[in-house]
N, C-alpha and C positions, 0 to 999 in steps of 0.2 A: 556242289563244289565246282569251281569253273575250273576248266582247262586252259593250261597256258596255250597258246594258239601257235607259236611258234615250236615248240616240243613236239608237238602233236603233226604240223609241217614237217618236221625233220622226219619225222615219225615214217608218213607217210609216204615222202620222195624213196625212202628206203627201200619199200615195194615194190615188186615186178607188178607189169601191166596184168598180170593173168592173177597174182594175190590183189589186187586192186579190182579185177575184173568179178574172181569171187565173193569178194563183200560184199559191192556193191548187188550183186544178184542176188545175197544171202539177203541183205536189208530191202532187198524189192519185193522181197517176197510177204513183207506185213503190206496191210494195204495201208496204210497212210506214208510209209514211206513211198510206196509204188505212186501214190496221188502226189506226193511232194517232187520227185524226179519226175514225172512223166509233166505237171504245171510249168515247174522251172527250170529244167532241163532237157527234156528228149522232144516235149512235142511245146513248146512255149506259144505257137499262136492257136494251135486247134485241143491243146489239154483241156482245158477245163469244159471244151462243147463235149469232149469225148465223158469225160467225168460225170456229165450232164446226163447225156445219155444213158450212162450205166446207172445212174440213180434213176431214174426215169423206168427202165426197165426190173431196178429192185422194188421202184415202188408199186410197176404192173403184179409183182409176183406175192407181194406182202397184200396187194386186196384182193388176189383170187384166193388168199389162203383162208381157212375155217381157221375162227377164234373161238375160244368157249365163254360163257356169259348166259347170267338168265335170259336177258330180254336180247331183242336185235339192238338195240341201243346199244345196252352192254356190249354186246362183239362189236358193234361199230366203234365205240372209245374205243378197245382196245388194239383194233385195224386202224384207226387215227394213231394212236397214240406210238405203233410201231414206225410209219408214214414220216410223221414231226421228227421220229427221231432220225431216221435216214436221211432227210433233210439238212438235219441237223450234222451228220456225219461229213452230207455233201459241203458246206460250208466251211468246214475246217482249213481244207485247205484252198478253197477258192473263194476267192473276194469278190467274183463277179455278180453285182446286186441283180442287176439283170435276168442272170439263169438263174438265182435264189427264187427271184419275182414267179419266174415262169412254174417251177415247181411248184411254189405253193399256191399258186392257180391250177394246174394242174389236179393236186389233191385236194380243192377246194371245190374245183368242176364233177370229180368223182363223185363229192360228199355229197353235192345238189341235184345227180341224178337217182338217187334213194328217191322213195314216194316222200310225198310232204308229211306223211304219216308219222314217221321216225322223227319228227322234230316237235320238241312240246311235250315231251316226256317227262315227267314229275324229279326223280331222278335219278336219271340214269348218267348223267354231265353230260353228254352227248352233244348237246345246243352251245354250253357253254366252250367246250372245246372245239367246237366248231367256232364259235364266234371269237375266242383265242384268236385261232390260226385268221382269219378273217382280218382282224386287229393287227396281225400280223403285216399283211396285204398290204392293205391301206397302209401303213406304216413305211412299207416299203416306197410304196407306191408314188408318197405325197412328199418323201422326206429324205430314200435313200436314192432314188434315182433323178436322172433330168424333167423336171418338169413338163417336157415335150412328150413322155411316154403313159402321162395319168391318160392322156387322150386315149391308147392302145388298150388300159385297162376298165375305164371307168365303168361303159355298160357293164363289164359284165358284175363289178363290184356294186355295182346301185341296182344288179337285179339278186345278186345273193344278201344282200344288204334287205330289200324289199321282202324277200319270203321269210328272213329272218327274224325281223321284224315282224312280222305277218304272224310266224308260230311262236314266237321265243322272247316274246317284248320282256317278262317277268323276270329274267335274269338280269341282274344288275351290270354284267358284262355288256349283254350287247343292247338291252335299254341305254348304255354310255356310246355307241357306236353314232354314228352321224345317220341319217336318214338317208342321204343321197350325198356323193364327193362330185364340186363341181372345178 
């Protein structure tokens, strides 16, 4: 149901700075209103690095954590699968394609320092949600940002691309992937 917007104005000039100051600190305390005032309001040119960071540091702390799962595969989807979603949380309120990009290289760089072992597993999804997020990438990479910055990603996407290929061609996912982005 919308709010009349001018009610709601009245509403609100009626409050002392100290009941205004209360809400607002009561509403800061979920994090996505904290992520929405700290973007477009308190810190407008360094929010969303700071945002960056603090996903960057959840997502340090969701791969040192133990998953359970038969195989290592298994735990590894399910340490991706928490990864994507923080990602995903970081996104909500930041539009910057950029630090999305970097993130999911980030947890893409993780995923390629496993032995090559872990990849090529009958299944465990493990390859394919790798090659998801990879899809992902490239996606970003070729279509959300300036064309001037495929340059900054491309090695490293044409050597995860390379070993992916390498172990995982039989998935219909990343059998669809491009060989090399030039």
């Amino acid at each position: 149901m919308p709010r009349d917007k001018a009610i709601l104005k009245a509403q609100v000039n009626e409050l002392s700075k100290k009941e205004l100051m209360d809400i607002v600190l009561k509403l800061a305390g979920k994090r996505y209103n904290y992520e929405y005032l700290l973007v477009n309001f308190l810190d407008k040119d360094g929010g969303e690095q700071t945002l960056y960071e603090e996903a960057k540091e959840a997502i340090d702390i969701l791969s040192n954590k133990e998953y359970k799962g038969r195989t290592i595969q298994h735990q590894l989807v399910k340490k991706l699968n928490a990864c994507i979603k923080r990602i995903g949380e970081f996104t909500v309120e930041t539009k910057n394609k950029k630090l999305e990009t970097d993130l999911v290289l980030y947890v893409l760089e993780m995923q390629f320092e496993n032995p090559s072992k872990v990849f090529g597993a009958r299944f465990s999804g493990y390859d394919y949600k790798v090659g998801l997020l990879l899809k992902r990438l490239i996606n970003l990479v070729t279509k959300k940002l300036h064309h001037d910055y495929l340059i900054d990603y491309q090695d490293k996407i044409n050597e995860f691309l390379t070993k992916l290929h390498h172990t995982s061609d039989r998935i219909n996912t990343i059998y669809d992937l491009p060989g090399l982005i030039e």
